[in-house]
C-alpha positions as CSV (number, residue, x, y, z in Angstrom):
1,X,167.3,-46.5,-71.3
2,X,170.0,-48.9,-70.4
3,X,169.0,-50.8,-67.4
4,X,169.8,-53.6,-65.0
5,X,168.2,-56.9,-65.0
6,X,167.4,-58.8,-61.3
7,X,167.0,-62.4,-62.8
8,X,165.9,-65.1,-61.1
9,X,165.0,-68.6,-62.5
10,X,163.6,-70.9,-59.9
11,X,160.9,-73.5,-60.4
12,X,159.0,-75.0,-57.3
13,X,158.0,-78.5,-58.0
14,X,159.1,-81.1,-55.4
15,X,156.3,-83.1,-54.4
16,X,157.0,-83.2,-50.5
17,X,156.0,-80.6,-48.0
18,X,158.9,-78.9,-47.5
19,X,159.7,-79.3,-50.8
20,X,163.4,-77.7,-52.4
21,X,163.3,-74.1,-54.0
22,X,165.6,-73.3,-57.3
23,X,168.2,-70.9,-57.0
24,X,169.1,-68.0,-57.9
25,X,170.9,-68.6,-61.3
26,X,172.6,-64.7,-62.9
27,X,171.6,-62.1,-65.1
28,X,168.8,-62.6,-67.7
29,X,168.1,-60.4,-70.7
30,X,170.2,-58.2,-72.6
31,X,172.4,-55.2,-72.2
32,X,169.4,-53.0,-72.8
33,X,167.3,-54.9,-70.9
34,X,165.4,-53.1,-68.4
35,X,162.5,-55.2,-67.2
36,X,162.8,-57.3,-63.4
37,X,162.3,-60.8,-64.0
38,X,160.8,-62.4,-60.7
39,X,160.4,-66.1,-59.3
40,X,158.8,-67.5,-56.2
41,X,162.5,-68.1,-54.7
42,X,163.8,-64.9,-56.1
43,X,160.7,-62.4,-55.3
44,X,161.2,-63.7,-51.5
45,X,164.9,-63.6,-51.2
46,X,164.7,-59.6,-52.6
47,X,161.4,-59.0,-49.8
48,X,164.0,-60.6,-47.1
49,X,166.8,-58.1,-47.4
50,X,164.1,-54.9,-48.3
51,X,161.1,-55.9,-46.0
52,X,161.1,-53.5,-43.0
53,X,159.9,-55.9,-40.4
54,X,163.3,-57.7,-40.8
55,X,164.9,-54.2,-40.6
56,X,163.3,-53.8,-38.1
57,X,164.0,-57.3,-36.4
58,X,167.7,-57.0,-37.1
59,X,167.7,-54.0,-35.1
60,X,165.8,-55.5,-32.1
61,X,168.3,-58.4,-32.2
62,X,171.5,-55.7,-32.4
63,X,170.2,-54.2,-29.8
64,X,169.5,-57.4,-27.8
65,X,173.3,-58.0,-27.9
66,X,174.3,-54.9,-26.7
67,X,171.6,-55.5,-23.6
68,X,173.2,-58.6,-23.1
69,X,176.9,-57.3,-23.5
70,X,176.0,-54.3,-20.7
71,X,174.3,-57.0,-18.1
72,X,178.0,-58.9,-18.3
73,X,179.5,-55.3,-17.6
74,X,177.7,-55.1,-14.1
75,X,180.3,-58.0,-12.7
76,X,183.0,-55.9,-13.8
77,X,184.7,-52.9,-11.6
78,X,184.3,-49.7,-12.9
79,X,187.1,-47.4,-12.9
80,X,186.9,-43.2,-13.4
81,X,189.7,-40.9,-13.6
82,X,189.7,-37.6,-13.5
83,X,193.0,-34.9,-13.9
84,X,193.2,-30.9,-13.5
85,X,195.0,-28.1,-12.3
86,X,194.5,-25.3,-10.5
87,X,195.6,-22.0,-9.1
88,X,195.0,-20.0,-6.0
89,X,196.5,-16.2,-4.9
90,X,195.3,-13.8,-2.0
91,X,195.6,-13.4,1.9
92,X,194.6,-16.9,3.5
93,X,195.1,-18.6,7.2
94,X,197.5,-21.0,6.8
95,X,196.3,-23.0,10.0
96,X,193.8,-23.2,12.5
97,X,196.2,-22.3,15.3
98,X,197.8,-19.4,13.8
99,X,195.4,-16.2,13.0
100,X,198.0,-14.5,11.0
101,X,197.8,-13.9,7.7
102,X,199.6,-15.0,4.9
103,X,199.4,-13.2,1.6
104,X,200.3,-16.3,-1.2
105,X,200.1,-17.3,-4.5
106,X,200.5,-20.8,-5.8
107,X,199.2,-23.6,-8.6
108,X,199.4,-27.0,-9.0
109,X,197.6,-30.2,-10.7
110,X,196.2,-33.6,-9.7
111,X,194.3,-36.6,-10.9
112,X,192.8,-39.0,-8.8
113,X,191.9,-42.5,-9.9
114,X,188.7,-44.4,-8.4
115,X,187.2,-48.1,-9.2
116,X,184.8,-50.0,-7.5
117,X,183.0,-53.5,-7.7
118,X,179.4,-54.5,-6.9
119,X,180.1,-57.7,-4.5
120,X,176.8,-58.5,-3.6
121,X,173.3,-57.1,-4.4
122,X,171.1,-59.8,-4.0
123,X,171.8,-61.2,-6.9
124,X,169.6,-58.8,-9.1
125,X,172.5,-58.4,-11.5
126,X,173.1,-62.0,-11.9
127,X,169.2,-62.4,-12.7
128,X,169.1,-59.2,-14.9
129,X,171.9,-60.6,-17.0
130,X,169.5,-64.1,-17.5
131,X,167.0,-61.8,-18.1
132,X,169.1,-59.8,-20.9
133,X,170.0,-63.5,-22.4
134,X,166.7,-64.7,-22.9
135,X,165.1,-61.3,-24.2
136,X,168.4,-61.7,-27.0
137,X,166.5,-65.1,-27.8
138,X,163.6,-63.5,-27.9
139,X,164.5,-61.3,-30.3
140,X,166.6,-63.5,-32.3
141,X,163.3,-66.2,-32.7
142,X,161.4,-62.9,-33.3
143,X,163.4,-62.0,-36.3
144,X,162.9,-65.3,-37.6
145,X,159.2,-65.8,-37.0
146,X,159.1,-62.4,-39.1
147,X,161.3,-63.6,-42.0
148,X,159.1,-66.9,-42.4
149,X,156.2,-64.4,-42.3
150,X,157.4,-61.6,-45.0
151,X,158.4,-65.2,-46.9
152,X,154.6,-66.3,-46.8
153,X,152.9,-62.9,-47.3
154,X,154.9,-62.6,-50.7
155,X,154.5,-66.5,-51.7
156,X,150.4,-65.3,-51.4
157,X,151.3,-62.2,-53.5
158,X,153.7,-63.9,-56.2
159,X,150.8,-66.9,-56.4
160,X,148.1,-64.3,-56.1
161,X,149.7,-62.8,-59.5
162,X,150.2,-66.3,-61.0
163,X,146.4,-66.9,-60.3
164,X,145.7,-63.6,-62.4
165,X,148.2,-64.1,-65.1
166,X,146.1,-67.4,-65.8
167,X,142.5,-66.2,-65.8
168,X,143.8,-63.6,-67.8
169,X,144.8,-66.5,-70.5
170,X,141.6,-68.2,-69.8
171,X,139.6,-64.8,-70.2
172,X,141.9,-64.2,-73.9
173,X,140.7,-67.3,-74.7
174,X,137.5,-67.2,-73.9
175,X,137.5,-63.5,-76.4
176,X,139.7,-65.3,-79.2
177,X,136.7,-68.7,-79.3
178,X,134.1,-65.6,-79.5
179,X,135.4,-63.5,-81.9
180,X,136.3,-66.2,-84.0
181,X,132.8,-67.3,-83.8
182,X,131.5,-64.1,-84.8
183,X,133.5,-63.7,-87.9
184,X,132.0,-67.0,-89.0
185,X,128.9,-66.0,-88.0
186,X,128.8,-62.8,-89.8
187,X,129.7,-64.7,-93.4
188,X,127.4,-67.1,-92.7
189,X,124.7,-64.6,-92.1
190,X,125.8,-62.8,-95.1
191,X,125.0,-65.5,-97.4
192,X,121.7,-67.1,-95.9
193,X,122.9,-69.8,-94.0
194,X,122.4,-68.5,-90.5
195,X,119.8,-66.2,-88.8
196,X,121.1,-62.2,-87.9
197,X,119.8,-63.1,-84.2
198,X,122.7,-65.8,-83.9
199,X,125.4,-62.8,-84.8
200,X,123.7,-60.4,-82.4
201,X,123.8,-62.8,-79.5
202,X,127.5,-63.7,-80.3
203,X,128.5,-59.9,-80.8
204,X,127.0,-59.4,-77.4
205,X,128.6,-62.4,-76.1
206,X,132.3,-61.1,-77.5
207,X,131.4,-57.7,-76.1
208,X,130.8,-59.0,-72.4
209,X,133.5,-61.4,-73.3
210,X,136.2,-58.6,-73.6
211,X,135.1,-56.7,-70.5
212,X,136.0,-59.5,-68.7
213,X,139.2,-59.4,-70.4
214,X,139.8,-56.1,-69.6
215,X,138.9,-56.5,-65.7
216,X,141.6,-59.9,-65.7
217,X,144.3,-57.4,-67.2
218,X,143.1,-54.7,-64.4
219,X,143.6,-57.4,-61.7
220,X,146.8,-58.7,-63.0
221,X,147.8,-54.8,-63.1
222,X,146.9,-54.1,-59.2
223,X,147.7,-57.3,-57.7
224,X,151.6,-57.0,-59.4
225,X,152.0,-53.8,-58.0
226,X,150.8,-55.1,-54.4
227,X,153.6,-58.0,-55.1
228,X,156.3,-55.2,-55.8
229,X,155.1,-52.4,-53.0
230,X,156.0,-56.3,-50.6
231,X,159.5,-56.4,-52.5
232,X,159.7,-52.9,-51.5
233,X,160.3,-52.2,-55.4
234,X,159.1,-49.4,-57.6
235,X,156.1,-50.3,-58.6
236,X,156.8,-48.5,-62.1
237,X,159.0,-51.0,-62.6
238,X,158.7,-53.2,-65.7
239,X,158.8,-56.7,-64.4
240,X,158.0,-60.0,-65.7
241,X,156.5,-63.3,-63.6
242,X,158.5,-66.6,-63.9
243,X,155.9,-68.7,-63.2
244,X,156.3,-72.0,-60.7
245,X,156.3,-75.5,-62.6
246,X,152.2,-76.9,-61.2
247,X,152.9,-79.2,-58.5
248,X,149.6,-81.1,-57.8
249,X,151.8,-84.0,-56.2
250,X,149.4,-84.7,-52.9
251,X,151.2,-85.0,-49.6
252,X,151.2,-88.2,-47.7
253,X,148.5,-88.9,-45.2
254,X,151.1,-89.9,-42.8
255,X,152.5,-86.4,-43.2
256,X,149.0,-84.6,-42.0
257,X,148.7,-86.5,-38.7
258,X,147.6,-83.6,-36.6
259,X,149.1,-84.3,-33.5
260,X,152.2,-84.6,-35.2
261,X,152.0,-81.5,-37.2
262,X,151.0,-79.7,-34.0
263,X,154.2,-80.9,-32.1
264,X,156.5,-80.4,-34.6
265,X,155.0,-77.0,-35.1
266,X,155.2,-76.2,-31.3
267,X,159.2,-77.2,-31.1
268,X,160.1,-75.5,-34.7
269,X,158.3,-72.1,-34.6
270,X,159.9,-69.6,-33.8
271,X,157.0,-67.0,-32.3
272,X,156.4,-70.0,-29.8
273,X,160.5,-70.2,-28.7
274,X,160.7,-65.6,-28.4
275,X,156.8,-65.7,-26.3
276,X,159.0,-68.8,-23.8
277,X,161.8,-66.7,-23.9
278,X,160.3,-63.7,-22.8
279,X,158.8,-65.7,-20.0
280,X,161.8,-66.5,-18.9
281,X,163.0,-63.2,-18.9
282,X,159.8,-61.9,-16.7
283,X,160.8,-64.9,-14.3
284,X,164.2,-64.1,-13.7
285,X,163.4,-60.0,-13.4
286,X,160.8,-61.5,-10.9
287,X,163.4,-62.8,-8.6
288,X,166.1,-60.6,-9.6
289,X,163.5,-57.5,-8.2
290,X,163.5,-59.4,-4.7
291,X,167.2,-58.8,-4.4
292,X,166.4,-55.8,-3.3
293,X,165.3,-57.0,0.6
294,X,169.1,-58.1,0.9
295,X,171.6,-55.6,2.0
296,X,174.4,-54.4,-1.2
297,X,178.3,-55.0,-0.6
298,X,180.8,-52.9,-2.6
299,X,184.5,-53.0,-2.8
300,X,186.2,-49.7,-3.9
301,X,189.6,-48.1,-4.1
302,X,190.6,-44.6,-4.1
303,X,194.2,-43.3,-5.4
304,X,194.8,-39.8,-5.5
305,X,197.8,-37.4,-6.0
306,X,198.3,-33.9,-5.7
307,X,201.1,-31.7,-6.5
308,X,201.8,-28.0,-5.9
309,X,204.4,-25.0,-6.3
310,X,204.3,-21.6,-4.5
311,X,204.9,-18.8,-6.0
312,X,205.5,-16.5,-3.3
313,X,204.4,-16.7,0.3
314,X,204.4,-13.6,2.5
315,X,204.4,-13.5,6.7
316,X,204.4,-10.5,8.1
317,X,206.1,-9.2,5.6
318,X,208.9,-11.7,5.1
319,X,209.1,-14.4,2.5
320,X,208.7,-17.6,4.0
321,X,209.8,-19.7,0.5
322,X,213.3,-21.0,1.6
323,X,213.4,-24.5,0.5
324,X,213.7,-25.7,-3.1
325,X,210.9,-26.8,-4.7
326,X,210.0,-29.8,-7.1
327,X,208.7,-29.5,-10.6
328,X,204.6,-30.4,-11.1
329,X,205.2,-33.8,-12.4
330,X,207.8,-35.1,-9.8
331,X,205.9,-34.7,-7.4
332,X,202.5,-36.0,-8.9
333,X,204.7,-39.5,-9.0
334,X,206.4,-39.7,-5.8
335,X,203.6,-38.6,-3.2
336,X,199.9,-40.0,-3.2
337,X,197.5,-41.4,-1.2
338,X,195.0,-44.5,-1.5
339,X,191.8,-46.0,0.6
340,X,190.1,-49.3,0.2
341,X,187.1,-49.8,1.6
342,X,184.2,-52.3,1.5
343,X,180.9,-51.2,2.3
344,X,177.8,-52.9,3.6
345,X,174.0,-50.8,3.1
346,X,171.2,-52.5,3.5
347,X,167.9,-50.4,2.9
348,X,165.6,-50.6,6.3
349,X,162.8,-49.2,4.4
350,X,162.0,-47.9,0.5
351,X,158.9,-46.6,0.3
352,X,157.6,-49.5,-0.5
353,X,159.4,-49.3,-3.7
354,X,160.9,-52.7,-3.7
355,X,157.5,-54.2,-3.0
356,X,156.3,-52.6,-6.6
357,X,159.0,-54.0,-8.8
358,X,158.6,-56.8,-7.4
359,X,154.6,-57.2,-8.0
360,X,155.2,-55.3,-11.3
361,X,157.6,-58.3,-12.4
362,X,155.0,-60.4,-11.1
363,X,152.3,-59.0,-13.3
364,X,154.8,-59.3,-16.4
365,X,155.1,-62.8,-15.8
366,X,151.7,-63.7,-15.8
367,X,150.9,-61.9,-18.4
368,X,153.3,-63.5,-20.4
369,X,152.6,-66.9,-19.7
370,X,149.5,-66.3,-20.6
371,X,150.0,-65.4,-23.9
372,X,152.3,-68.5,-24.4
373,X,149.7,-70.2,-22.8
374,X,147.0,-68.9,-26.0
375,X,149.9,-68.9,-28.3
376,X,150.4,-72.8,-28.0
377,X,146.5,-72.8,-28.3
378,X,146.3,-70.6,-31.9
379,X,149.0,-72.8,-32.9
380,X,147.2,-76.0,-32.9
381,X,144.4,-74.5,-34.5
382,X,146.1,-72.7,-36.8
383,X,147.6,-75.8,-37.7
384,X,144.5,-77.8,-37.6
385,X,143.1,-75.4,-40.0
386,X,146.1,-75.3,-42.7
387,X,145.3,-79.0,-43.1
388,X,141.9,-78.6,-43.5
389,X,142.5,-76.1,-45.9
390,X,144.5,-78.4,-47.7
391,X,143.0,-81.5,-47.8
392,X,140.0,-79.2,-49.6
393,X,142.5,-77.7,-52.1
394,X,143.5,-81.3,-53.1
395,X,139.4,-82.0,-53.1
396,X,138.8,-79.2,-55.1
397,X,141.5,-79.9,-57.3
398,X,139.7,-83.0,-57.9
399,X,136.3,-81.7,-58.6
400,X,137.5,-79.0,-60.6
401,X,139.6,-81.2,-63.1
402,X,136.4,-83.8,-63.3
403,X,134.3,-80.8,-63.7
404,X,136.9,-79.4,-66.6
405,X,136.3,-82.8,-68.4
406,X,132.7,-83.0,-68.3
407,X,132.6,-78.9,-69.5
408,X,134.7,-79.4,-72.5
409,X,133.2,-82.9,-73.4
410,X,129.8,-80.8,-73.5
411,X,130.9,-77.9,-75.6
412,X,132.4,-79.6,-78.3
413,X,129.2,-81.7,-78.1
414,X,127.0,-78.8,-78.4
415,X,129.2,-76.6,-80.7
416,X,129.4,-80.0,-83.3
417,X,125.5,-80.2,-83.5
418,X,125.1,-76.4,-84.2
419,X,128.1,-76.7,-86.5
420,X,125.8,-79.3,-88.7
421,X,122.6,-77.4,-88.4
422,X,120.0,-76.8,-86.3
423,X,119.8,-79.4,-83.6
424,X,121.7,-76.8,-81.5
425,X,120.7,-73.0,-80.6
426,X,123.7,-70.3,-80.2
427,X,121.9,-69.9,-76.6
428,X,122.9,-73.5,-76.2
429,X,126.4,-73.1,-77.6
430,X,126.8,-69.9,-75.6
431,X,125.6,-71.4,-72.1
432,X,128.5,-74.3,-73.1
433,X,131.1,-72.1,-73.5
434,X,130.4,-70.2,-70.7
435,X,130.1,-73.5,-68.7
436,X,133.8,-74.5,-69.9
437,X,135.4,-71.3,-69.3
438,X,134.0,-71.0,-65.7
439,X,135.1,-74.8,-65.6
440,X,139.1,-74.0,-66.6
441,X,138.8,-70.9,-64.3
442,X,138.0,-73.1,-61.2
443,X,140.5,-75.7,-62.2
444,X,143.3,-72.6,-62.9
445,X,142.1,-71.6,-59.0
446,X,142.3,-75.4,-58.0
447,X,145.8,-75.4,-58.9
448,X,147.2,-72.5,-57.7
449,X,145.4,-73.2,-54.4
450,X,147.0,-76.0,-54.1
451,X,150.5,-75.0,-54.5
452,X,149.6,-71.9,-51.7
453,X,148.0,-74.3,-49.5
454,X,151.5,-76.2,-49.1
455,X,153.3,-72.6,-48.5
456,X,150.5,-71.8,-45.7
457,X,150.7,-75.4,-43.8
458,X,154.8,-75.4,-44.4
459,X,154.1,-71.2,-42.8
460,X,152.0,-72.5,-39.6
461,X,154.3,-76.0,-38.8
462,X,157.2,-73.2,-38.4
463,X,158.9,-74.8,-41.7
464,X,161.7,-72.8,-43.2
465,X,160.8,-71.4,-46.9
């Protein structure tokens, strides 16, 4: 099947916190190629022009604009036109005075041209057009915070498939050090030098061995297609992991200060800008909706014209058409009429409907200071807890890398004295090399931890990707 290759070739090492991404860099594979090779950079670029939350954001923002655009549009005069003809025939009075009838038949056409201009209501539609600008905002910071979120939830994905790919070589390796014990096993058992128990134990040991194998492949497997179904991709689709260069680098203590970190994170995220926006939009509804105990002044102007032919017109009998008549159209230009007018109202009572916008408003605002009030809060803890979670990655990192040494300083210790003869059991052997493989699973977690934990604290300080 001839195919088309998304290549991406990005490694992620810089040691600070917001360290540079690669770039995209072409096409990998062949002409035939049909497998999607991913990267960290690459897997989030394609999830931030798939993802529907940004769809979705994009639209809100759109939208926003359009709010915004029709809030100007209330300072402007409207205007409405209108044009038709019409037709009339049959017996009809021509005046109040005169009770005789006249039996006529004439048509015609007009158009009459109207505009008129809001002058002063209280100011509600200066307020509502504030109110349309900061609810843009809103959406705009919105549409942001969710991009830096579909950004993080794929960075856990891609790393989550990273983690898998390298137990999975931990777990092959752990299978390839058995079975290559238990071929040496099985010749030495053939010709004396070792005990059949020893084989057994190993061939159960390889057998357990390869189910974990097999349950490694099975995560790698499932967590790959949760990291495509977030790239919105086929999850049929062959694909292939670039993996991220291991950056262990630690950050500087200066750079986890948490007051610092909380303050930056309160003037860079986005979520915290949209929830003050939409504040500010609820305060400005809130006094735009008490606009409405001031009385409304409207300028307007009215042009009409209206032209008309007779076709016959009958008195008594006699034909009263004796003057000449002018075409439709002359007479739409020359003859017309016009009114301007300015009009005060000013509503004496509403059924208390002004009073319920107005508390209505009040209740938005509240409520939405509020929640800015208990976003600011999740923020600091939120970031409180990234660097806690951190600073334990780097601990664990640490531990794990002593604890890697020690395991593999003990297994070749043990596996040397069975080699020689008997001052070793398998049991012993066994127990080491499940001691080391547990030991390089631990330190494979350590690492990848560490390179998430820097995605999740750049995530809750608001830091771009």
């Amino acid at each position: 099947m001839r195919g088309r290759v998304i290549g991406f070739v990005a490694l992620c090492g810089a040691p600070a916190l917001c360290g540079a991404q690669s770039r995209l860099s072409g096409v990998l594979g062949g002409p035939n190629a049909d497998t999607m090779r991913l990267d960290l950079e690459g897997s989030v670029q394609l999830a931030l022009q798939n993802a529907t939350a940004i769809q979705v954001g994009s639209d809100s923002v759109r939208l926003g604009g359009i709010t915004l655009l029709e809030a100007y549009g209330r300072f402007l005069p409207n205007v409405t036109t209108t044009f038709g003809g019409f037709g009339e025939v049959g017996n009809t009075l021509l005046s109040a005075t005169s009770l005789t009838p006249a039996d006529a038949q004439f048509y015609g056409m007009g158009y009459q041209l109207m505009s008129s201009v809001n002058v002063f209501n209280g100011f509600r539609d200066r307020e509502h057009m504030r109110s349309s600008a900061a609810l843009r905002d809103a959406a705009s910071d919105g549409l942001d915070r969710a991009k830096q979120q579909v950004g993080f939830d794929v960075t856990q994905a891609f790393y989550q498939v990273v983690l898998d790919q390298r137990l999975r070589a931990v777990a092959a390796a752990n299978l390839d050090l058995s079975r290559a014990r238990e071929a040496q096993l099985a010749d030495e058992v053939r010709i004396g030098t070792r005990a059949p128990p020893d084989l057994y134990r190993q061939q159960a040991q390889a057998a357990a061995d390869q189910v974990a194998l097999i349950d490694a492949d099975n995560r790698v497997a499932s967590d790959g297609a949760s990291l495509l179904r977030r790239l919105r991709v086929d999850p049929t689709t062959p694909y292939t992991i670039v993996e991220p260069a291991v950056d262990t680098t630690a950050v500087s203590p200066d750079s986890l200060r948490i007051a610092d970190l909380v303050g930056a994170a309160l003037r860079a995220r986005p979520d915290v800008a949209a929830a003050s926006s939409r504040a500010e939009a609820d305060q400005h509804e809130s006094a735009g909706a008490k606009g409405a105990y001031l009385p409304t002044v409207n300028l307007a102007f009215d042009a009409s014209s209206l032209s008309r032919v007779f076709g016959h017109e009958t008195v008594g009998g006699v034909n009263e058409l004796s003057v000449t008549q002018r075409p439709l159209l002359d007479q739409l230009g020359n003859q017309w009429t016009g009114a301007l007018s300015l009009g005060v109202s000013w509503s004496v009572f509403d059924n208390y409907r002004a009073r319920l916008e107005i508390e209505r408003t009040s209740v938005a605002l509240d409520r939405d200071r509020l929640l800015t009030e208990d976003l600011r809060l999740r923020v600091a803890t939120e970031v409180q807890q990234a660097v806690d979670d951190y600073s334990a990655a780097q601990a664990k990192l640490t531990a794990s890398g002593t604890g890697l040494a020690a395991a593999q300083l003990a297994y070749d210790a043990v596996q040397a004295r069975y080699d020689v003869g008997f001052l070793a059991s398998i049991v012993d052997v066994l127990s080491a090399q499940t001691a080391l493989t547990q030991a390089r699973a631990l330190h494979e977690q350590a690492v990848t931890n560490v390179a998430l934990q820097k995605a999740a604290l750049r995530f809750a300080i608001g830091a771009r990707h």
